[in-house]
NUMI-73549 format. One line per field, with one value per residue (C-alpha): chain; x negated, y negated, z negated. Coordinates in nm, 3 decimals, padded with zeros to 5 digits. Layout:
<atoms>
c: (A; ...)
east: (X; ...)
north: (Y; ...)
up: (Z; ...)
</atoms>
This chain:
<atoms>
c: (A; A; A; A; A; A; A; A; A; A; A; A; A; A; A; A; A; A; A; A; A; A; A; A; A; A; A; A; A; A; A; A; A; A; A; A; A; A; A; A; A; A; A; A; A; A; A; A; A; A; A; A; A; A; A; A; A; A; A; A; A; A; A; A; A; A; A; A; A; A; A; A; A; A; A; A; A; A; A; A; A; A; A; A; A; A; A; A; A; A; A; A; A; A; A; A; A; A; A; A; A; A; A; A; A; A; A; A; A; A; A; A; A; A; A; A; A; A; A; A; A; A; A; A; A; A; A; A; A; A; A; A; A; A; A; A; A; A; A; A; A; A; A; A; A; A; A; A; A; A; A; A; A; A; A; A; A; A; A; A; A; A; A; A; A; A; A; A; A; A; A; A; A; A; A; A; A; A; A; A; A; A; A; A; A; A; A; A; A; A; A; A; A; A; A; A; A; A; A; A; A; A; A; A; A; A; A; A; A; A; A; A; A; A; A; A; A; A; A; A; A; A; A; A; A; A; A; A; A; A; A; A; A; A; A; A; A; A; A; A; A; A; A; A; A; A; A; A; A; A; A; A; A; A; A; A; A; A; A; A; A; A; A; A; A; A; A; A; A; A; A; A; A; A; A; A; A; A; A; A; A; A; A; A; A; A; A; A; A; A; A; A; A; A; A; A; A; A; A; A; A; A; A; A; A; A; A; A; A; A; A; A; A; A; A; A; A; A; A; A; A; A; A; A; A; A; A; A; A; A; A; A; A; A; A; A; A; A; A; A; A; A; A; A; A; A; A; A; A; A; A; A; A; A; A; A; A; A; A; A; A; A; A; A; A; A; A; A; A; A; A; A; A; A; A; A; A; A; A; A; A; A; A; A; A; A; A; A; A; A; A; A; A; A; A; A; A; A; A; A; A; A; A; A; A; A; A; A; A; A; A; A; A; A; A; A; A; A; A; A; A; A; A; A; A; A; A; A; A; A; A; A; A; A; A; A; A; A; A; A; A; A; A; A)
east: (12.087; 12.393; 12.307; 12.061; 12.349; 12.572; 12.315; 12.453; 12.617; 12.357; 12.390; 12.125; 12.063; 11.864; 11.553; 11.588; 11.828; 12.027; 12.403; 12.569; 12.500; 12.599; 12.323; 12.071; 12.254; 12.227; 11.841; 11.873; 11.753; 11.865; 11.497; 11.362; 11.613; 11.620; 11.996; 11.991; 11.997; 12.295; 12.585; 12.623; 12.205; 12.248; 12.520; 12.340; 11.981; 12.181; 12.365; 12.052; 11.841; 12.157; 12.140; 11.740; 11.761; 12.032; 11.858; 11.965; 12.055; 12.422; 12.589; 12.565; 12.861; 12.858; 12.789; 12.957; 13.019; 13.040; 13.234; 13.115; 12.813; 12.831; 12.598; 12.689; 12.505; 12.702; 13.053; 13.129; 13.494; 13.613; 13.969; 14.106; 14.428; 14.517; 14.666; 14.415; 14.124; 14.075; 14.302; 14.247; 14.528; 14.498; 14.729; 14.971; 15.092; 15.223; 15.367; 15.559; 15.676; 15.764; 15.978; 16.173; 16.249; 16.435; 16.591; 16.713; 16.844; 17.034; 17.193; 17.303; 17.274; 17.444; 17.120; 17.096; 16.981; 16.721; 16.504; 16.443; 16.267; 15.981; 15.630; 15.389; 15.093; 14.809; 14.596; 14.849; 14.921; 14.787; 14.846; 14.971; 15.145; 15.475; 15.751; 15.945; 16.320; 16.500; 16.324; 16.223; 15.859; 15.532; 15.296; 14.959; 14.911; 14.590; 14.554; 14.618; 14.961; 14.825; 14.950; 14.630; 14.709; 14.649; 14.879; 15.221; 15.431; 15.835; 15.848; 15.526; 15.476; 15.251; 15.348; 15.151; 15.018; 15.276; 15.538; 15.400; 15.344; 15.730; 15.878; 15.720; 15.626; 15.243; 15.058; 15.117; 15.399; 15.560; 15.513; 15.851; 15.927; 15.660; 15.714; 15.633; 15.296; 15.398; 15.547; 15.878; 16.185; 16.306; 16.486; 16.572; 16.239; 16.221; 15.844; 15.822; 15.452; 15.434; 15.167; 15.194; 15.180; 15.513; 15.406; 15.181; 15.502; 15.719; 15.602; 15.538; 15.885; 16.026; 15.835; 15.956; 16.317; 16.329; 16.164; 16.401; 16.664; 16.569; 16.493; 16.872; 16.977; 17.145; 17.197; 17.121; 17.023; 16.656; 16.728; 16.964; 16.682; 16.477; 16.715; 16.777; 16.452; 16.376; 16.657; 16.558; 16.192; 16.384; 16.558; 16.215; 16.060; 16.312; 16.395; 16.107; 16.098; 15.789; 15.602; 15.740; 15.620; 15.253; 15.206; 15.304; 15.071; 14.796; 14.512; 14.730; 14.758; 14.468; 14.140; 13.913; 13.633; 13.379; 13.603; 13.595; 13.193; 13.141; 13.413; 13.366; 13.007; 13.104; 13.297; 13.097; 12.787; 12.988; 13.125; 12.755; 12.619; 12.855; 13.115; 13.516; 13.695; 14.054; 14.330; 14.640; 14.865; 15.218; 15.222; 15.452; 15.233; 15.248; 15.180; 14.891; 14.804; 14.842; 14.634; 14.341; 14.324; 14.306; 14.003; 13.828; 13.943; 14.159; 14.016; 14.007; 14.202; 13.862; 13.689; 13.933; 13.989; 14.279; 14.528; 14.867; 15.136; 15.451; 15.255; 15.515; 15.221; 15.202; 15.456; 15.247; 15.006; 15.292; 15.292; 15.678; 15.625; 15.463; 15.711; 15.780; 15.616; 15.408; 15.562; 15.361; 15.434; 15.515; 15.260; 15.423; 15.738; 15.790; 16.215; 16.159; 16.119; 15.868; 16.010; 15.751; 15.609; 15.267; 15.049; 14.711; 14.622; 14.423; 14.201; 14.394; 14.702; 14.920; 15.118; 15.380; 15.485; 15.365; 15.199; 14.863; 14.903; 14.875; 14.684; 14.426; 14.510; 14.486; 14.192; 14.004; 13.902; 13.933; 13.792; 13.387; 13.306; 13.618; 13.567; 13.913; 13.953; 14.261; 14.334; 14.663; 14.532; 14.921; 14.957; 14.618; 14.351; 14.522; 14.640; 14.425; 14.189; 14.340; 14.558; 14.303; 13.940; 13.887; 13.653; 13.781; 13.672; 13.919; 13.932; 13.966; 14.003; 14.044; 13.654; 13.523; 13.656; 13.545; 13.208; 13.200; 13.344; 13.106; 12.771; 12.892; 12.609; 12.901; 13.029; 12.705; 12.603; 12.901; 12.856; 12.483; 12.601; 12.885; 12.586; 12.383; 12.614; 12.699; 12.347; 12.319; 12.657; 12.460; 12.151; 12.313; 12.510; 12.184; 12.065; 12.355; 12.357; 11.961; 12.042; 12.318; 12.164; 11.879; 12.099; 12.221; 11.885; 11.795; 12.107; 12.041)
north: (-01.031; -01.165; -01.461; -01.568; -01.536; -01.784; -02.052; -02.256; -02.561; -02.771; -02.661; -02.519; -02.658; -02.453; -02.687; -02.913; -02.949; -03.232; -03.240; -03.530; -03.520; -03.902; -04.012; -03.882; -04.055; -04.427; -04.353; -04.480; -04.793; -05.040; -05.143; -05.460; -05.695; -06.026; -06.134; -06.441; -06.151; -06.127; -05.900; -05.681; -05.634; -05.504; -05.287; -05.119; -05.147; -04.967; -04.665; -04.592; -04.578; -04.337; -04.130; -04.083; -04.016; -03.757; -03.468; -03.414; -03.038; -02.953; -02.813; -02.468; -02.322; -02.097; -02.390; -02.459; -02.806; -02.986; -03.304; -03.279; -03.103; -02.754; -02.502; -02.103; -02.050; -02.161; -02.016; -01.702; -01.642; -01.628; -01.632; -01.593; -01.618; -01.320; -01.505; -01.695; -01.643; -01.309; -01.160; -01.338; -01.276; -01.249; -01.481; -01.200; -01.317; -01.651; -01.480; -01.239; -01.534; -01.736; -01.419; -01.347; -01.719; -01.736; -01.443; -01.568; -01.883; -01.710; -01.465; -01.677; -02.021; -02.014; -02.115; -02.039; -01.679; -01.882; -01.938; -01.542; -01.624; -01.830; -01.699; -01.838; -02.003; -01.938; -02.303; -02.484; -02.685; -02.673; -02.645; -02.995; -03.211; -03.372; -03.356; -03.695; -03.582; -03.909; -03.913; -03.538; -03.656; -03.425; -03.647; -03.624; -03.834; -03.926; -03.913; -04.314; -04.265; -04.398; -04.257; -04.078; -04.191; -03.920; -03.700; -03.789; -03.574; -03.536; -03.182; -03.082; -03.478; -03.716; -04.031; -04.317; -04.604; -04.841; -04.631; -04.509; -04.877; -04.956; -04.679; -04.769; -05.071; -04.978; -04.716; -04.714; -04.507; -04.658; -04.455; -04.385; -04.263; -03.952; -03.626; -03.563; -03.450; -03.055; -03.137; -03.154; -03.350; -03.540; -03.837; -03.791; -03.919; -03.850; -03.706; -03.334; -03.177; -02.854; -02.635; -02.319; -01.984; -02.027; -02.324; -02.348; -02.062; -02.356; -02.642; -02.441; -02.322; -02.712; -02.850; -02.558; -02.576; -02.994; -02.942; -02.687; -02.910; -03.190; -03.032; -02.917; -03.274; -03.144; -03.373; -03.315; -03.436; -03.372; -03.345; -03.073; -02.889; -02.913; -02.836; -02.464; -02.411; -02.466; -02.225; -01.941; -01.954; -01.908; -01.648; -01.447; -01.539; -01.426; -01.138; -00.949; -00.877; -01.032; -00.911; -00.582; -00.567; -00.616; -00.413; -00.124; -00.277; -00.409; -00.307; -00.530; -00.839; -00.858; -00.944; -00.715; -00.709; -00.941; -00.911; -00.561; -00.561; -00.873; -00.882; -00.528; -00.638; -00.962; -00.861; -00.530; -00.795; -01.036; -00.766; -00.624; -00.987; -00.985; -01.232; -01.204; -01.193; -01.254; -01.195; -01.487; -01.494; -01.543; -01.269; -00.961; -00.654; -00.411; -00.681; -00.735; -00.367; -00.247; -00.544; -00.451; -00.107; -00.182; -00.436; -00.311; 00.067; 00.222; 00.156; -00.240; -00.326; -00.179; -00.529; -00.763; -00.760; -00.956; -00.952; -01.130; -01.120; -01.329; -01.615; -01.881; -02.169; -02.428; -02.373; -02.120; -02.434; -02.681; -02.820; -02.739; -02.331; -02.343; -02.049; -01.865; -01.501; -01.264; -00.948; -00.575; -00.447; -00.072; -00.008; 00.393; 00.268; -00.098; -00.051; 00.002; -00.294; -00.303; -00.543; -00.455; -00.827; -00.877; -00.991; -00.977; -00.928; -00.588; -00.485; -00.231; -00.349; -00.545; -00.872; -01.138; -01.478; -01.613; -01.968; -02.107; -02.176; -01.821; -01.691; -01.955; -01.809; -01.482; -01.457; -01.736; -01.865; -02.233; -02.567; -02.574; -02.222; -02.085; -02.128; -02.084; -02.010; -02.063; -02.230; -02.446; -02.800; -02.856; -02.423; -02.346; -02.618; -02.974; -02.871; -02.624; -02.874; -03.172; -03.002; -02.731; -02.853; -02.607; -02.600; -02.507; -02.445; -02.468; -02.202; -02.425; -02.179; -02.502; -02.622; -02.401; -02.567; -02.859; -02.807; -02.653; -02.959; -03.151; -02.898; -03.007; -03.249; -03.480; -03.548; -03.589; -03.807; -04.045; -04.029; -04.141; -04.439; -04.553; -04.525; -04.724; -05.003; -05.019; -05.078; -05.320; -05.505; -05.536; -05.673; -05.948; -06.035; -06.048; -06.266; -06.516; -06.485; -06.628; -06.880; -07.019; -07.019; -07.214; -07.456; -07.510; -07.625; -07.832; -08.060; -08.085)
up: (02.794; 02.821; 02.604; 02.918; 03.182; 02.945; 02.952; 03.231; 03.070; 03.283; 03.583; 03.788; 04.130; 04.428; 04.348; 04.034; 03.708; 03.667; 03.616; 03.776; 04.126; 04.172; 04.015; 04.194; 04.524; 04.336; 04.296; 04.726; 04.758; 05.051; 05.117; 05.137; 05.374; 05.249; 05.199; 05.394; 05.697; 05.885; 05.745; 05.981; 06.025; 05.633; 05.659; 05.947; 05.769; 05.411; 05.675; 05.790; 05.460; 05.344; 05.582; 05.569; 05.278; 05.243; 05.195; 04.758; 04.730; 04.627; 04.331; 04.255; 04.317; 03.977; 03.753; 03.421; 03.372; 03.013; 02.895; 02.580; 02.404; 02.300; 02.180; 02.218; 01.957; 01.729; 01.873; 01.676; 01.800; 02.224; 02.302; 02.659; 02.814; 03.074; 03.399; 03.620; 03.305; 03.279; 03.580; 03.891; 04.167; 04.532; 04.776; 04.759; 04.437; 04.600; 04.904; 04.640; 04.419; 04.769; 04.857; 04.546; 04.507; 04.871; 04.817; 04.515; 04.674; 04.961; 04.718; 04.462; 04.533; 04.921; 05.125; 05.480; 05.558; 05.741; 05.464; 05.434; 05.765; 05.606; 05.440; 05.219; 05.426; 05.162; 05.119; 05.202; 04.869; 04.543; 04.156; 04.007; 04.231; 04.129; 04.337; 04.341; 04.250; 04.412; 04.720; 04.812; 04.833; 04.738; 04.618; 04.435; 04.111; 03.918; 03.564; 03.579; 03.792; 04.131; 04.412; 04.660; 04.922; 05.216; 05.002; 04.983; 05.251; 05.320; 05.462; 05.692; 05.757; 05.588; 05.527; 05.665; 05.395; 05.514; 05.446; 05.113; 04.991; 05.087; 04.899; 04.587; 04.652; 04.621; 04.507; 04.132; 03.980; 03.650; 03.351; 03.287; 03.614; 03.546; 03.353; 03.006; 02.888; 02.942; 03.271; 03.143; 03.230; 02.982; 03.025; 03.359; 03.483; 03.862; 03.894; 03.783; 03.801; 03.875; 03.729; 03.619; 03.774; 04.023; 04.126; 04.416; 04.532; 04.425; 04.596; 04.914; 04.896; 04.860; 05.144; 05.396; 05.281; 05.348; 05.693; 05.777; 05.642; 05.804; 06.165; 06.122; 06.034; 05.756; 05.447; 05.134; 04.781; 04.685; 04.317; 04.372; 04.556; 04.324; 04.051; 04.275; 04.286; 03.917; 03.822; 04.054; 03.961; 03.580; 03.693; 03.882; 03.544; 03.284; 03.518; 03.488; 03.842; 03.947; 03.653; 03.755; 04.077; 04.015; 03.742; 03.952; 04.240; 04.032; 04.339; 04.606; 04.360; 04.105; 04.327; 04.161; 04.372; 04.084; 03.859; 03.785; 03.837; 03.543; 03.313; 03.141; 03.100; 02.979; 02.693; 02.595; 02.555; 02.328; 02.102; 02.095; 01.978; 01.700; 01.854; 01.749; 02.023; 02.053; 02.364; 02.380; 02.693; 02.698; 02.942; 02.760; 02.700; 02.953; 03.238; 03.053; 02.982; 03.332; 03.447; 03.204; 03.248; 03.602; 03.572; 03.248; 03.173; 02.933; 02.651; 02.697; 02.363; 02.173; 02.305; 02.092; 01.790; 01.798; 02.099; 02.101; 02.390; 02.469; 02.291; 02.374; 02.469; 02.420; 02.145; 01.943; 01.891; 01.747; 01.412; 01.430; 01.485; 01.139; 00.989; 01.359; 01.271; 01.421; 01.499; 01.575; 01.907; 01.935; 02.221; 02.206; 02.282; 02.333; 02.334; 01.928; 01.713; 01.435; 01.144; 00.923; 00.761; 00.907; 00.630; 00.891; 01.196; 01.257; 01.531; 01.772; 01.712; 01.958; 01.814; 01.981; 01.925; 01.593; 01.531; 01.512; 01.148; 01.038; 01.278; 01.158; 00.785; 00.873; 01.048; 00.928; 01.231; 01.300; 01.391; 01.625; 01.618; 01.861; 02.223; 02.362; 02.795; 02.987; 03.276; 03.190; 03.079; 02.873; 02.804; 02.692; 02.621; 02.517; 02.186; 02.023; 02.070; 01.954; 01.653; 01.514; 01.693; 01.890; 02.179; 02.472; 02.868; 03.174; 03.475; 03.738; 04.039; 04.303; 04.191; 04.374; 04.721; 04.602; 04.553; 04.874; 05.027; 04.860; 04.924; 05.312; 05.514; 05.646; 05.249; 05.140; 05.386; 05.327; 04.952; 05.021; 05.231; 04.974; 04.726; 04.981; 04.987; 04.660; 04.570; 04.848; 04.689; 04.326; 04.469; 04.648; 04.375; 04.114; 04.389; 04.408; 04.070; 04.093; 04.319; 04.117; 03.812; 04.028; 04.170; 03.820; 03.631; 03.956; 03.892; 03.505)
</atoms>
């Protein structure tokens, strides 16, 4: 049953469960070297006790993992966003995005006819980096604003440390210098993160433009780049055109190969548990509809009983959109407005914008029992958590690389040795801390 398949919030590895994979690494001792050894004898003696012992199996590459503790049991209502939760997208997407967002810069913004020349390079950046506005500079930022160091690149080249350390005089990037919580750019503040579904397009696009910039010695102002950028991905968004595109070419962009095998069966086993299950995207309908039918089957809007399009996240979740309406969608003939006042929300009908407020009234559903999936940490997952209580669970398509990275012999052998040393570190300094306190007593 489908119940057994959800089970995985402690992740199951090939031989043993346990769920942080760090711990079993500081289980390796250093062995017994007394510290009065010579330095160099014990960092050789702790490598080689690592690397003996390096042998703990990986993570499983399908594992759910939990920050906090949560039981399905008790979760009576699912909601899922549409983009990157329930539809996943081949590279294609990106390259299509990258294309319409050049063209958009040569027609209407003046850019060289060069940059029609360039293509997308799939893997070759990712989802949330900021782009430093004043300087031109891609740069990855941790939760606690320090720079990572092996990231920071003007055009295709990486900056060394010295250079990174002189531009900002170290690695840590004052607060008001970043974006706002959604990314945003108020203020003027001269970091903008990029993170939504244009922007691994976006950031790609950036980087090429500079380097072709710079190999023509041309001079010019990063914030106005990124300023051209910003308002053609705008104008590909507001447009329609993108959206356009793959809904008429749904088997070239949606990768549908597990998809289309497990997510029917998903949803057809929580609606036959008695779950409530609800759609939210900010996606407009027939995107989403041509999408569905394509992965689930015509008759996909029988699984939900509540679906909702053109969502405006993270607004839709503000304590400010408390009197913003919900409005039925003619799904006959979507050119035709429907002002009738919606007073509930009924299963098989189609709804847009609206606010969290009365969708909570009207359906009754709030609070620990709704499980909520989307993949934008600022769209989808910080607020109905921290407003309403939901629980919520992040589709974090770039995990998957990592745990591959990290299921590699050469990363877990240097996460052994780190452990190794670190170990090594404590024990000397319990012993120091012996001899001192020994020292201490003798002179009394």
């Amino acid at each position: 049953m489908y119940r057994a398949r959800i089970n995985v919030l402690r992740p199951k590895l090939r031989n043993r469960n346990y769920f942080f994979l760090q711990q079993s690494h500081r289980k390796i001792t250093t062995g017994q070297v007394d510290s009065s050894t010579n330095p160099d004898d014990l960092y050789n003696h702790a490598k080689t006790v690592a690397l003996t012992n390096s042998n703990v199996e990986g993570v499983f590459e399908g594992a759910v993992f939990a920050n906090n503790e949560i039981s399905l049991r008790d979760i009576q209502v699912w909601g899922f966003d549409y983009d990157y939760t329930l539809a996943k997208y081949t590279s294609q997407l990106n390259s299509l995005i990258y294309s319409l967002l050049a063209k958009q810069l040569v027609h209407c913004k003046g850019y060289p006819k060069d940059i029609l020349q360039l293509k997308y390079v799939p893997h070759s950046v990712r989802t949330g980096l900021h782009y430093d506005t004043h300087s031109g500079l891609i740069l990855k930022i941790d939760a606690f604003h320090n720079i990572q160091p092996s990231t920071v690149y003007r055009g295709h080249r990486r900056l060394t440390e010295d250079e990174i350390v002189a531009h900002y005089d170290g690695y840590h990037v004052q607060f008001e210098h970043m974006s706002g919580f959604y990314g945003g750019s108020e203020g003027g503040r001269k970091m903008k993160q990029l993170t939504d579904l244009f922007a691994a397009s976006q950031i790609a696009l950036l980087i090429d433009i500079q380097q072709m910039f710079i190999d023509m010695k041309m001079d010019f102002a990063p914030e106005y780049l990124y300023d051209d950028v910003q308002s053609a991905v705008s104008f590909v968004h507001s447009s329609g055109v993108m959206h356009q595109t793959v809904a008429k070419n749904v088997d070239q962009y949606l990768d549908a190969e597990f998809t289309k095998k497990y997510l029917p069966f998903m949803l057809n086993e929580l609606q036959l548990s008695g779950r409530k299950l609800f759609l939210m995207t900010n996606s407009e309908f027939y995107f989403v509809d041509a999408g569905m039918k394509y992965l689930v089957g015509n008759d996909w809007r029988d699984l939900f009983d509540v679906i909702i399009c053109s969502a405006r996240k993270p607004k839709f979740f503000s304590a400010n959109e408390k009197s913003r309406p919900f409005r039925r969608l003619n799904t006959h003939d979507t050119k035709k407005s429907d002002w009738t006042k919606i007073t509930s929300l009924q299963k098989g009908e189609v709804y847009f914008q609206g606010n969290l407020n009365s969708f909570t009234r009207m359906t009754g559903w709030s609070g620990r029992n709704v499980l909520y999936f989307g993949d934008h940490v600022y769209g989808d997952l910080a607020e109905p958590s921290l407003r309403n209580g939901w629980r919520t669970g992040a589709i974090i398509k770039e995990l998957r690389e990592e745990i591959e990275i990290y299921n590699t012999e050469e990363f877990r052998k240097k996460l052994a040795l780190k452990s190794s040393l670190e170990n090594l570190i404590e024990r000397l300094q319990e012993e120091g801390k012996t001899v001192i306190n020994h020292t201490l007593l003798s002179s009394n």
